[in-house]
C-alpha positions as CSV (number, residue, x, y, z in Angstrom):
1,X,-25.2,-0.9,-14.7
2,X,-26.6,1.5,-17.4
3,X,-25.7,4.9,-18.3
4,X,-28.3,5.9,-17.2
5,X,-28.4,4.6,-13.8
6,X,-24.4,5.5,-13.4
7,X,-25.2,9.3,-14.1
8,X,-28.4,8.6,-11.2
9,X,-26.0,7.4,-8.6
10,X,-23.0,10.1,-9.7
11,X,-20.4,7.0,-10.4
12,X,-17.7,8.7,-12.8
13,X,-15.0,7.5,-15.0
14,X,-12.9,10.5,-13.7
15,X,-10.9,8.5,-11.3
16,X,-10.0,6.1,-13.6
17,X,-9.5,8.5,-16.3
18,X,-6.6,10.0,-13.8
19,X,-5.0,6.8,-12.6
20,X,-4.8,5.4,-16.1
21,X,-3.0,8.2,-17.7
22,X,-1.1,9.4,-14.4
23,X,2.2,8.8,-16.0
24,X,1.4,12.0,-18.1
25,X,1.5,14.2,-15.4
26,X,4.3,12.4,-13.8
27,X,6.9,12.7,-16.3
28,X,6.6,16.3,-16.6
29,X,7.0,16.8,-13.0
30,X,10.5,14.1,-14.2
31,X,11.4,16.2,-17.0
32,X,11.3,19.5,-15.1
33,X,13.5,18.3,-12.1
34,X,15.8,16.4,-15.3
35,X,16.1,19.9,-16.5
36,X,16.3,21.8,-13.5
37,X,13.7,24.4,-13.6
38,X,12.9,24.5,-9.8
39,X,16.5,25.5,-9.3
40,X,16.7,28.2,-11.7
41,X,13.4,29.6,-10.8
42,X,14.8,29.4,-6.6
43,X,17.5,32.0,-8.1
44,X,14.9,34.5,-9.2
45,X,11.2,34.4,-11.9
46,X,11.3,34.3,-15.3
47,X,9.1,34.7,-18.0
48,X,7.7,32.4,-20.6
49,X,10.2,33.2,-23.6
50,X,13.3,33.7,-20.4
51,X,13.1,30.0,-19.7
52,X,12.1,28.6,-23.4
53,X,16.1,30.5,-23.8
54,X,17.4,29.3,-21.1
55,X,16.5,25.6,-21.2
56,X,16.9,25.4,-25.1
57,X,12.9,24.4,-25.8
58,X,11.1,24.5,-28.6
59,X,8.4,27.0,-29.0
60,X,5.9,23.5,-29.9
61,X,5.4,22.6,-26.2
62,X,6.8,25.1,-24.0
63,X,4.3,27.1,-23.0
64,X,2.0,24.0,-22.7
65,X,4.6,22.4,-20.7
66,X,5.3,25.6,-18.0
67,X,1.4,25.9,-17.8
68,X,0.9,22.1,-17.0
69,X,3.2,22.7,-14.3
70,X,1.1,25.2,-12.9
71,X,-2.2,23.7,-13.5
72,X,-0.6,20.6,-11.6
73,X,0.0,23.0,-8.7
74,X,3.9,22.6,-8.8
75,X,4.8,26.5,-10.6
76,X,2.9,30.1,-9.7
77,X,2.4,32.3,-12.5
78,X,1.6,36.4,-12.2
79,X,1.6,38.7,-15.1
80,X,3.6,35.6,-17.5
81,X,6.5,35.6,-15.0
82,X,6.5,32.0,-14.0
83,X,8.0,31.5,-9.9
84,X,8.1,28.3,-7.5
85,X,5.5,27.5,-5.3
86,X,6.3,27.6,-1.7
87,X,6.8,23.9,-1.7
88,X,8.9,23.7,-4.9
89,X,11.1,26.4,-3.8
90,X,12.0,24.1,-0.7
91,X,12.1,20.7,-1.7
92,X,13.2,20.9,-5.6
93,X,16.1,23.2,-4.9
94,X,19.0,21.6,-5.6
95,X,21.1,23.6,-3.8
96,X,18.8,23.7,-1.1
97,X,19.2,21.0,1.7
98,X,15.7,20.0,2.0
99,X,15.9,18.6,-2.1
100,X,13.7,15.8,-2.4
101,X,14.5,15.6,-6.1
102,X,17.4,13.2,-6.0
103,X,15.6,10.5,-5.8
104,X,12.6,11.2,-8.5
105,X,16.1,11.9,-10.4
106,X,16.9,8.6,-10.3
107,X,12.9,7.7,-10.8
108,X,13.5,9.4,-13.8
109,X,16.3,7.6,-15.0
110,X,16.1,4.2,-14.3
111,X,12.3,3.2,-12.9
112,X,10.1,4.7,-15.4
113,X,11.2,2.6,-18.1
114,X,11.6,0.2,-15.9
115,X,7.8,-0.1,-14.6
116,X,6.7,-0.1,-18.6
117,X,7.3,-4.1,-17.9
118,X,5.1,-4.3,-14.6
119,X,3.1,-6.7,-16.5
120,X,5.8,-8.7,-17.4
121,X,7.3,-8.8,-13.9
122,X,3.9,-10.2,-12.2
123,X,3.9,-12.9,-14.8
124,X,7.5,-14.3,-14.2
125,X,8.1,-12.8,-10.8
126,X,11.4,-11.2,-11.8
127,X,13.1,-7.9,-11.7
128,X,12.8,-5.7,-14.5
129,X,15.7,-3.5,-13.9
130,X,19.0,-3.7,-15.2
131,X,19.2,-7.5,-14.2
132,X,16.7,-8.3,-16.7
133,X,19.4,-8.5,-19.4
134,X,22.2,-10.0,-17.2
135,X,23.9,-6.7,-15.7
136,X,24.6,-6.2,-11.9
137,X,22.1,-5.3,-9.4
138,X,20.8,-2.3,-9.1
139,X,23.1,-2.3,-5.8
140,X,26.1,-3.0,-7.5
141,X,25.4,-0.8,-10.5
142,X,24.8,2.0,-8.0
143,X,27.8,1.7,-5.7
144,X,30.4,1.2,-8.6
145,X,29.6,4.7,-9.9
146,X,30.8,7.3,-7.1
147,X,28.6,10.3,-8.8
148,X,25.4,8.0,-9.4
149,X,25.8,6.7,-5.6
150,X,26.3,10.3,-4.4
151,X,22.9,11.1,-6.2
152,X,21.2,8.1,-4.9
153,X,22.3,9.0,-1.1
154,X,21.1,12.5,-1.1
155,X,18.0,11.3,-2.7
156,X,17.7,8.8,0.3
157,X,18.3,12.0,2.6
158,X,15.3,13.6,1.0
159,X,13.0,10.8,1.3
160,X,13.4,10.1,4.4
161,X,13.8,13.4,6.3
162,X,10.6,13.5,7.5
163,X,10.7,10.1,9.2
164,X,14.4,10.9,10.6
165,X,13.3,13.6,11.9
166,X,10.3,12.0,14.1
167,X,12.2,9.4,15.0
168,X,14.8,11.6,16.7
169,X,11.8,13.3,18.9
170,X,9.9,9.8,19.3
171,X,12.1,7.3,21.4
172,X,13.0,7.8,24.7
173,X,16.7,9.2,24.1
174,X,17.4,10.3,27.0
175,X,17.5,6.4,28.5
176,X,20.0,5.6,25.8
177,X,24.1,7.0,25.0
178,X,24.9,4.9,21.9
179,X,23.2,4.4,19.1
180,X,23.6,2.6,15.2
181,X,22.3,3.4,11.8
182,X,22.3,0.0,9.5
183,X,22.2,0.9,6.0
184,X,23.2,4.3,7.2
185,X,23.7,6.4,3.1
186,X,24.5,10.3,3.7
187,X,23.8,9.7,7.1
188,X,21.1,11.5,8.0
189,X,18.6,9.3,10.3
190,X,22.2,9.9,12.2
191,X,22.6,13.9,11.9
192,X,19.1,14.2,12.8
193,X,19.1,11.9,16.2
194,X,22.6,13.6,17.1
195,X,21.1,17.0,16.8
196,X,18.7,17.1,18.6
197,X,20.2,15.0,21.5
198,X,24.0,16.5,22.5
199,X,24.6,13.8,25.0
200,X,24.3,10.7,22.2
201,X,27.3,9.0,20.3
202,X,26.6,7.7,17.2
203,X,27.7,5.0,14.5
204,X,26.6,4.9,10.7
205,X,27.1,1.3,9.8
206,X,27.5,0.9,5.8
207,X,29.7,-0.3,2.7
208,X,33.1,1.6,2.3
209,X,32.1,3.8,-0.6
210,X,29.5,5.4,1.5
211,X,32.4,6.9,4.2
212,X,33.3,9.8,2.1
213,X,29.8,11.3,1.9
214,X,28.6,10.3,5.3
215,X,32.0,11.7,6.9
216,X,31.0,15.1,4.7
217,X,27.5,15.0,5.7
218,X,28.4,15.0,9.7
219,X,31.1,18.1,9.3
220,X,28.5,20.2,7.7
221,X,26.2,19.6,10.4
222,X,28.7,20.2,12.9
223,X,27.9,16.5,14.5
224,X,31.4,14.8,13.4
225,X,32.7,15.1,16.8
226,X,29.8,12.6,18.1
227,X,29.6,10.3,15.1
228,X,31.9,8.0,13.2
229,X,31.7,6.0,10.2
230,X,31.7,2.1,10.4
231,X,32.9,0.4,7.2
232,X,30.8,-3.1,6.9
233,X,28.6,-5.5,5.1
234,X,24.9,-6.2,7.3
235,X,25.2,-9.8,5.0
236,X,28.5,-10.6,6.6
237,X,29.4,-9.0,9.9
238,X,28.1,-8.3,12.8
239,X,26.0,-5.0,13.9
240,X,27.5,-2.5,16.2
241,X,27.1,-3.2,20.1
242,X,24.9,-0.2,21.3
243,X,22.0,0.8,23.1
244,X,19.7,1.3,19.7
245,X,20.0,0.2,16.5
246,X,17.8,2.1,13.8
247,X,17.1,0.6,10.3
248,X,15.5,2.8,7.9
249,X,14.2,1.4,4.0
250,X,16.0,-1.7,4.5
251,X,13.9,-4.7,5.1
252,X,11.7,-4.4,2.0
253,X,15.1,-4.9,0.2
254,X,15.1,-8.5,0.7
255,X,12.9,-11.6,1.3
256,X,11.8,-12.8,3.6
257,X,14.7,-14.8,5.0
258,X,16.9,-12.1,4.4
259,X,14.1,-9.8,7.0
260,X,14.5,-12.3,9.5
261,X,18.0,-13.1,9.3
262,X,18.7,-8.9,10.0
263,X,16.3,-8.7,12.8
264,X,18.5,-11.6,14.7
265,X,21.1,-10.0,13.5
266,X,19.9,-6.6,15.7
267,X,19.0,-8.6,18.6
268,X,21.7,-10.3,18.7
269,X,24.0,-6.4,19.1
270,X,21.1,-5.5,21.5
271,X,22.0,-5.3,25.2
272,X,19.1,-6.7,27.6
273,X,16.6,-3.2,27.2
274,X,18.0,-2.4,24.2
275,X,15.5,-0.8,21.5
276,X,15.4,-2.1,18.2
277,X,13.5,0.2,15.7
278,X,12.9,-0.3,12.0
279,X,10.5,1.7,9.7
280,X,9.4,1.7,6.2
281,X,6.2,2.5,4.3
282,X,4.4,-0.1,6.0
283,X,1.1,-1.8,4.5
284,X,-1.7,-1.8,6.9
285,X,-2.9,-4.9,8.2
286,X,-5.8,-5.1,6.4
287,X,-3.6,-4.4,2.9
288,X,-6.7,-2.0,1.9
289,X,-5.8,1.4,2.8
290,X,-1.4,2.6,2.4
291,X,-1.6,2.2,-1.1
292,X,1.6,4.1,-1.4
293,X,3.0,0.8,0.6
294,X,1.5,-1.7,-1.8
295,X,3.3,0.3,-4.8
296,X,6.7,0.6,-3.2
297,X,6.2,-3.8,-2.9
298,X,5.5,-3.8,-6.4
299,X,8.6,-1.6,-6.8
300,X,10.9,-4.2,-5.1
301,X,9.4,-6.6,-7.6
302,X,10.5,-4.6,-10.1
303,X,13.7,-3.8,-8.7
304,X,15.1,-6.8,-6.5
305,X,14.8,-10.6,-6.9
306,X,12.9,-11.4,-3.7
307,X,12.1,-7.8,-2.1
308,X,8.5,-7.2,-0.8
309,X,7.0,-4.3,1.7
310,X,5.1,-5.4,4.7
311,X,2.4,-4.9,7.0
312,X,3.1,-3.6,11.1
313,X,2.1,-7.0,12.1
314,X,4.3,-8.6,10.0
315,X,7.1,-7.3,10.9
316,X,6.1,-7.9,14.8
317,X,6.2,-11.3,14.0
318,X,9.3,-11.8,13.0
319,X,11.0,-9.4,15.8
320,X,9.0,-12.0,18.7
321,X,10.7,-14.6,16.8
322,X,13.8,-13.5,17.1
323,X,13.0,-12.2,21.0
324,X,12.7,-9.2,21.4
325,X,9.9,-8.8,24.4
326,X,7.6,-6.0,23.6
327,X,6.7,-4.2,19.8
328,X,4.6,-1.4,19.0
329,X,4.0,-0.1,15.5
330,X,4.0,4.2,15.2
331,X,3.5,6.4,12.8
332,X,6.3,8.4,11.6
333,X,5.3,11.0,8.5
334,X,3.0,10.2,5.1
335,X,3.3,6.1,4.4
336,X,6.4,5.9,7.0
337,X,5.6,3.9,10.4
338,X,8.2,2.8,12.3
339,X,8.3,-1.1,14.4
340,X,10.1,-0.1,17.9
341,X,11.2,-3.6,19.5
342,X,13.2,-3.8,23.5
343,X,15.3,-6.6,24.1
Protein backbone atom coordinates (compact mmCIF):
# COMPACT_ATOMS: atom_id res chain seq x y z
CA UNK A 1 0.00 0.00 0.00
CA UNK A 2 1.11 3.62 -0.82
CA UNK A 3 1.35 6.55 1.20
CA UNK A 4 -0.91 7.87 -0.27
CA UNK A 5 -3.61 5.41 -0.02
CA UNK A 6 -2.49 4.72 3.93
CA UNK A 7 -3.26 8.55 4.71
CA UNK A 8 -6.88 7.79 2.47
CA UNK A 9 -7.84 4.93 4.66
CA UNK A 10 -6.40 6.79 8.13
CA UNK A 11 -3.89 3.54 8.76
CA UNK A 12 -1.13 5.15 11.27
CA UNK A 13 2.20 4.13 12.38
CA UNK A 14 1.22 5.55 15.86
CA UNK A 15 0.49 2.22 17.36
CA UNK A 16 3.43 0.79 16.39
CA UNK A 17 5.44 3.79 17.18
CA UNK A 18 4.06 3.18 21.00
CA UNK A 19 4.48 -0.50 21.27
CA UNK A 20 7.97 -0.41 19.91
CA UNK A 21 9.39 2.04 22.20
CA UNK A 22 6.98 1.18 25.29
CA UNK A 23 9.87 0.34 27.36
CA UNK A 24 10.55 4.10 27.55
CA UNK A 25 7.68 4.92 29.37
CA UNK A 26 7.95 1.83 31.40
CA UNK A 27 11.13 2.35 33.03
CA UNK A 28 10.29 5.57 34.23
CA UNK A 29 7.25 4.41 35.80
CA UNK A 30 10.38 1.47 37.33
CA UNK A 31 12.65 4.15 38.22
CA UNK A 32 10.11 6.24 40.07
CA UNK A 33 8.74 3.36 42.29
CA UNK A 34 12.94 2.22 42.57
CA UNK A 35 13.17 5.65 43.98
CA UNK A 36 10.22 6.01 45.86
CA UNK A 37 8.54 9.10 44.73
CA UNK A 38 4.82 7.86 45.11
CA UNK A 39 5.66 7.43 48.81
CA UNK A 40 7.10 10.68 49.50
CA UNK A 41 4.62 12.52 47.57
CA UNK A 42 1.55 10.22 49.78
CA UNK A 43 3.30 12.21 52.85
CA UNK A 44 2.57 15.64 51.42
CA UNK A 45 3.37 17.72 47.53
CA UNK A 46 6.40 19.03 46.60
CA UNK A 47 7.77 21.22 44.14
CA UNK A 48 10.06 20.70 41.20
CA UNK A 49 13.49 21.75 42.91
CA UNK A 50 11.87 19.98 46.60
CA UNK A 51 12.06 16.60 45.03
CA UNK A 52 15.26 17.18 42.59
CA UNK A 53 16.83 17.74 46.64
CA UNK A 54 15.32 15.20 47.94
CA UNK A 55 15.95 12.34 45.59
CA UNK A 56 19.60 13.62 44.74
CA UNK A 57 18.79 14.28 40.68
CA UNK A 58 20.43 16.10 38.43
CA UNK A 59 19.06 19.26 37.16
CA UNK A 60 19.74 17.40 33.21
CA UNK A 61 16.55 15.33 33.38
CA UNK A 62 14.49 16.10 36.28
CA UNK A 63 12.10 18.17 35.29
CA UNK A 64 11.69 16.11 32.07
CA UNK A 65 11.46 13.13 34.16
CA UNK A 66 8.57 14.53 36.88
CA UNK A 67 6.70 15.97 33.76
CA UNK A 68 6.71 12.56 31.84
CA UNK A 69 5.18 11.21 34.88
CA UNK A 70 2.49 13.50 34.55
CA UNK A 71 1.98 13.42 30.86
CA UNK A 72 1.82 9.48 31.44
CA UNK A 73 -1.07 10.22 33.80
CA UNK A 74 0.73 8.74 36.87
CA UNK A 75 1.62 12.45 38.84
CA UNK A 76 -0.87 15.80 39.16
CA UNK A 77 0.85 19.00 38.89
CA UNK A 78 -0.89 22.60 40.10
CA UNK A 79 1.06 25.82 40.29
CA UNK A 80 4.81 23.50 39.98
CA UNK A 81 3.79 21.52 43.11
CA UNK A 82 3.86 18.09 41.83
CA UNK A 83 1.07 15.47 44.06
CA UNK A 84 -0.16 11.73 43.37
CA UNK A 85 -2.92 10.93 41.35
CA UNK A 86 -5.73 9.37 43.09
CA UNK A 87 -4.57 5.94 41.91
CA UNK A 88 -0.81 6.45 42.72
CA UNK A 89 -1.64 7.60 46.12
CA UNK A 90 -3.38 4.19 46.68
CA UNK A 91 -1.56 1.61 45.06
CA UNK A 92 2.26 3.01 44.91
CA UNK A 93 2.20 3.81 48.66
CA UNK A 94 4.41 1.78 50.20
CA UNK A 95 3.26 2.19 53.37
CA UNK A 96 -0.12 1.81 52.26
CA UNK A 97 -1.63 -1.80 52.16
CA UNK A 98 -3.11 -1.65 48.78
CA UNK A 99 0.95 -1.28 47.21
CA UNK A 100 1.04 -2.80 44.05
CA UNK A 101 4.64 -1.75 43.53
CA UNK A 102 6.38 -4.75 44.98
CA UNK A 103 6.08 -6.62 42.33
CA UNK A 104 7.04 -3.96 39.43
CA UNK A 105 9.97 -3.70 42.16
CA UNK A 106 11.13 -6.80 41.36
CA UNK A 107 10.08 -6.11 37.43
CA UNK A 108 12.47 -3.60 37.92
CA UNK A 109 15.19 -5.53 39.14
CA UNK A 110 15.35 -8.71 37.69
CA UNK A 111 12.84 -8.90 34.38
CA UNK A 112 13.75 -5.92 32.53
CA UNK A 113 17.06 -7.00 31.76
CA UNK A 114 15.98 -10.09 31.59
CA UNK A 115 13.34 -9.67 28.61
CA UNK A 116 16.36 -7.73 26.56
CA UNK A 117 17.09 -11.58 25.53
CA UNK A 118 13.33 -12.40 24.44
CA UNK A 119 14.79 -13.14 21.17
CA UNK A 120 17.20 -15.26 22.30
CA UNK A 121 14.83 -17.24 24.59
CA UNK A 122 12.23 -18.07 21.45
CA UNK A 123 15.21 -19.37 19.61
CA UNK A 124 16.56 -21.90 22.19
CA UNK A 125 13.47 -22.24 24.32
CA UNK A 126 15.29 -21.47 27.52
CA UNK A 127 15.09 -19.19 30.53
CA UNK A 128 16.76 -16.11 30.47
CA UNK A 129 16.90 -15.31 34.06
CA UNK A 130 19.44 -16.06 36.39
CA UNK A 131 19.61 -19.77 35.15
CA UNK A 132 20.99 -18.65 32.00
CA UNK A 133 24.51 -18.56 33.54
CA UNK A 134 24.13 -21.67 35.83
CA UNK A 135 22.69 -19.99 39.17
CA UNK A 136 19.55 -21.24 40.97
CA UNK A 137 16.05 -20.71 39.95
CA UNK A 138 14.49 -17.84 40.25
CA UNK A 139 12.58 -19.98 43.16
CA UNK A 140 15.49 -20.77 44.87
CA UNK A 141 17.28 -17.40 44.46
CA UNK A 142 14.08 -15.90 45.91
CA UNK A 143 13.41 -18.00 48.92
CA UNK A 144 17.09 -18.06 50.17
CA UNK A 145 17.07 -14.29 50.63
CA UNK A 146 14.41 -13.52 53.54
CA UNK A 147 14.22 -9.63 52.60
CA UNK A 148 14.02 -10.30 48.64
CA UNK A 149 11.15 -13.12 49.47
CA UNK A 150 9.44 -10.68 51.83
CA UNK A 151 9.38 -8.21 48.79
CA UNK A 152 8.32 -10.77 46.29
CA UNK A 153 5.19 -11.94 48.72
CA UNK A 154 3.81 -8.52 49.28
CA UNK A 155 4.20 -7.92 45.65
CA UNK A 156 2.14 -11.22 45.08
CA UNK A 157 -0.45 -9.58 47.62
CA UNK A 158 -0.71 -6.64 45.32
CA UNK A 159 -1.24 -8.40 42.28
CA UNK A 160 -3.53 -10.39 43.06
CA UNK A 161 -5.91 -8.49 45.44
CA UNK A 162 -8.28 -7.87 43.07
CA UNK A 163 -8.84 -11.45 42.16
CA UNK A 164 -8.76 -12.53 46.03
CA UNK A 165 -11.03 -10.40 46.63
CA UNK A 166 -13.84 -11.72 43.98
CA UNK A 167 -13.09 -14.87 44.65
CA UNK A 168 -14.11 -14.53 48.34
CA UNK A 169 -17.69 -13.00 47.17
CA UNK A 170 -17.89 -15.57 44.07
CA UNK A 171 -18.23 -19.32 45.40
CA UNK A 172 -20.82 -20.45 47.31
CA UNK A 173 -19.10 -20.24 50.94
CA UNK A 174 -21.70 -20.70 52.77
CA UNK A 175 -21.86 -24.59 51.62
CA UNK A 176 -18.30 -25.06 52.66
CA UNK A 177 -16.26 -24.72 56.51
CA UNK A 178 -12.67 -25.57 55.39
CA UNK A 179 -10.82 -24.34 53.02
CA UNK A 180 -6.77 -24.41 51.46
CA UNK A 181 -4.58 -22.00 49.79
CA UNK A 182 -1.72 -23.90 47.69
CA UNK A 183 1.07 -21.68 46.98
CA UNK A 184 -0.44 -19.62 49.67
CA UNK A 185 2.78 -16.25 49.96
CA UNK A 186 1.61 -13.46 52.49
CA UNK A 187 -1.48 -15.09 52.53
CA UNK A 188 -3.83 -13.03 51.28
CA UNK A 189 -6.33 -15.14 48.81
CA UNK A 190 -6.69 -16.54 52.66
CA UNK A 191 -7.26 -13.04 54.66
CA UNK A 192 -9.57 -12.00 52.09
CA UNK A 193 -11.98 -15.41 52.04
CA UNK A 194 -11.68 -15.39 56.04
CA UNK A 195 -12.98 -11.96 56.15
CA UNK A 196 -15.55 -11.80 54.61
CA UNK A 197 -16.88 -15.30 55.78
CA UNK A 198 -16.60 -15.54 60.01
CA UNK A 199 -17.85 -19.13 59.95
CA UNK A 200 -14.66 -20.53 57.56
CA UNK A 201 -11.38 -22.19 58.85
CA UNK A 202 -8.58 -21.82 56.82
CA UNK A 203 -5.04 -23.34 55.87
CA UNK A 204 -2.21 -21.51 53.85
CA UNK A 205 -0.28 -24.39 52.43
CA UNK A 206 3.48 -23.27 51.53
CA UNK A 207 7.43 -23.75 51.94
CA UNK A 208 8.64 -23.03 55.56
CA UNK A 209 10.21 -19.63 54.94
CA UNK A 210 6.89 -18.25 53.96
CA UNK A 211 5.32 -18.98 57.84
CA UNK A 212 6.82 -15.94 59.38
CA UNK A 213 5.15 -13.50 56.96
CA UNK A 214 1.85 -15.33 56.42
CA UNK A 215 1.58 -15.80 60.40
CA UNK A 216 2.18 -11.71 60.49
CA UNK A 217 -0.15 -11.13 57.73
CA UNK A 218 -3.23 -13.06 59.49
CA UNK A 219 -2.59 -11.10 63.07
CA UNK A 220 -2.77 -7.79 61.35
CA UNK A 221 -5.97 -8.64 59.86
CA UNK A 222 -7.25 -10.02 62.98
CA UNK A 223 -8.05 -13.55 61.11
CA UNK A 224 -5.22 -15.64 63.02
CA UNK A 225 -7.68 -17.13 65.18
CA UNK A 226 -9.33 -18.96 61.97
CA UNK A 227 -6.22 -19.63 59.95
CA UNK A 228 -3.00 -21.53 60.36
CA UNK A 229 0.11 -22.02 58.53
CA UNK A 230 0.90 -25.46 56.90
CA UNK A 231 4.66 -25.92 56.26
CA UNK A 232 4.87 -28.18 52.81
CA UNK A 233 6.25 -28.82 49.43
CA UNK A 234 2.94 -29.12 46.54
CA UNK A 235 6.06 -31.41 44.58
CA UNK A 236 6.20 -33.77 47.50
CA UNK A 237 3.28 -33.99 49.87
CA UNK A 238 0.04 -34.21 49.82
CA UNK A 239 -2.61 -31.15 49.83
CA UNK A 240 -4.67 -30.39 52.83
CA UNK A 241 -8.08 -32.47 53.19
CA UNK A 242 -10.79 -29.69 53.02
CA UNK A 243 -13.81 -28.69 51.45
CA UNK A 244 -12.01 -26.11 48.81
CA UNK A 245 -8.78 -25.89 47.72
CA UNK A 246 -7.82 -22.40 45.90
CA UNK A 247 -4.72 -22.11 43.67
CA UNK A 248 -3.81 -18.69 42.63
CA UNK A 249 -0.66 -17.95 39.84
CA UNK A 250 0.56 -21.38 40.18
CA UNK A 251 -0.09 -23.54 37.21
CA UNK A 252 1.62 -21.33 34.60
CA UNK A 253 4.71 -22.03 36.76
CA UNK A 254 5.27 -25.36 35.34
CA UNK A 255 4.62 -27.62 32.21
CA UNK A 256 2.44 -29.28 31.43
CA UNK A 257 3.00 -32.41 33.34
CA UNK A 258 3.73 -30.59 36.31
CA UNK A 259 -0.33 -28.78 35.59
CA UNK A 260 -1.69 -32.05 35.55
CA UNK A 261 0.13 -33.77 38.14
CA UNK A 262 -1.29 -30.62 40.76
CA UNK A 263 -4.76 -30.89 39.58
CA UNK A 264 -4.69 -34.81 40.73
CA UNK A 265 -3.03 -33.74 43.30
CA UNK A 266 -6.37 -31.39 44.41
CA UNK A 267 -8.67 -33.97 43.56
CA UNK A 268 -7.19 -36.33 45.12
CA UNK A 269 -7.64 -33.89 48.93
CA UNK A 270 -11.15 -33.15 47.47
CA UNK A 271 -14.11 -34.77 49.37
CA UNK A 272 -17.04 -36.03 46.92
CA UNK A 273 -18.58 -32.08 46.22
CA UNK A 274 -15.62 -30.62 46.92
CA UNK A 275 -14.73 -27.39 44.75
CA UNK A 276 -11.58 -27.14 43.18
CA UNK A 277 -10.79 -23.48 41.90
CA UNK A 278 -7.69 -22.30 40.16
CA UNK A 279 -7.22 -18.87 38.39
CA UNK A 280 -4.63 -17.06 36.47
CA UNK A 281 -4.47 -14.62 33.61
CA UNK A 282 -6.01 -16.95 31.38
CA UNK A 283 -5.67 -16.80 27.39
CA UNK A 284 -8.88 -16.89 25.65
CA UNK A 285 -9.68 -19.74 23.63
CA UNK A 286 -9.32 -18.21 20.54
CA UNK A 287 -5.56 -16.96 21.74
CA UNK A 288 -6.58 -13.48 19.94
CA UNK A 289 -7.80 -11.19 22.45
CA UNK A 290 -5.99 -11.34 26.62
CA UNK A 291 -2.96 -10.23 25.31
CA UNK A 292 -1.88 -9.50 28.75
CA UNK A 293 -2.14 -13.54 29.11
CA UNK A 294 -0.05 -14.27 26.07
CA UNK A 295 2.80 -11.89 27.63
CA UNK A 296 2.78 -13.35 31.12
CA UNK A 297 3.46 -17.12 28.79
CA UNK A 298 6.23 -15.51 27.28
CA UNK A 299 7.27 -14.39 30.77
CA UNK A 300 7.42 -18.02 32.00
CA UNK A 301 9.59 -18.61 29.06
CA UNK A 302 11.67 -16.25 30.13
CA UNK A 303 11.56 -17.10 33.62
CA UNK A 304 11.07 -21.03 34.12
CA UNK A 305 12.30 -24.02 32.00
CA UNK A 306 8.92 -25.41 30.97
CA UNK A 307 6.19 -22.69 32.34
CA UNK A 308 3.48 -21.59 29.91
CA UNK A 309 -0.10 -19.64 30.58
CA UNK A 310 -3.18 -21.24 29.24
CA UNK A 311 -6.42 -20.90 27.80
CA UNK A 312 -10.08 -21.60 30.07
CA UNK A 313 -10.47 -24.64 27.96
CA UNK A 314 -7.35 -25.88 28.64
CA UNK A 315 -7.33 -26.04 31.82
CA UNK A 316 -10.99 -27.77 31.78
CA UNK A 317 -9.31 -30.46 30.17
CA UNK A 318 -7.02 -31.40 32.33
CA UNK A 319 -9.41 -31.02 35.62
CA UNK A 320 -12.02 -33.78 33.51
CA UNK A 321 -9.10 -35.75 33.30
CA UNK A 322 -8.35 -35.95 36.49
CA UNK A 323 -12.34 -36.16 37.42
CA UNK A 324 -13.58 -33.66 38.60
CA UNK A 325 -17.57 -33.65 37.24
CA UNK A 326 -18.52 -30.26 36.31
CA UNK A 327 -16.04 -26.83 35.36
CA UNK A 328 -16.94 -23.47 34.47
CA UNK A 329 -14.46 -20.65 33.59
CA UNK A 330 -15.30 -16.88 35.46
CA UNK A 331 -14.03 -13.86 35.30
CA UNK A 332 -12.38 -12.56 38.27
CA UNK A 333 -10.72 -8.71 37.68
CA UNK A 334 -8.53 -7.30 34.50
CA UNK A 335 -6.74 -10.62 32.72
CA UNK A 336 -7.68 -12.83 35.97
CA UNK A 337 -10.40 -15.75 35.39
CA UNK A 338 -10.69 -18.24 37.64
CA UNK A 339 -11.49 -22.47 36.53
CA UNK A 340 -13.99 -23.60 39.47
CA UNK A 341 -14.06 -27.61 39.31
CA UNK A 342 -16.69 -30.05 42.00
CA UNK A 343 -15.54 -33.31 42.78
Amino acid sequence: MSQAAAAETHISPERILQTGLAFWSSKTLLSAIELGIFTELSRQPLTLAELQSKFGLHERGARDFFDALLALGFLSRQNGVYSNTPDTQLFLDKENPAYVGGILEMANARLYPFWANLTEALRTGLPQNEARDGSPSTFETLYSDPARLRTFLRGMTGISRGANLAIARLLPWDRYSTYADIGTAQGDLAVQVALQHPHLTGVGFDLPQTSAVFEEYARENGVNDRLRFQPGDFFKDALPNVDVILMGHILHDWGLETKKMLVRKAYEALPEGGTFAVYDSLIDDDRSRNAFGLLMSLNMLIETPDGFDYSGADCQGWLKEAGFRETRVEHLVGPDYVVIAVK
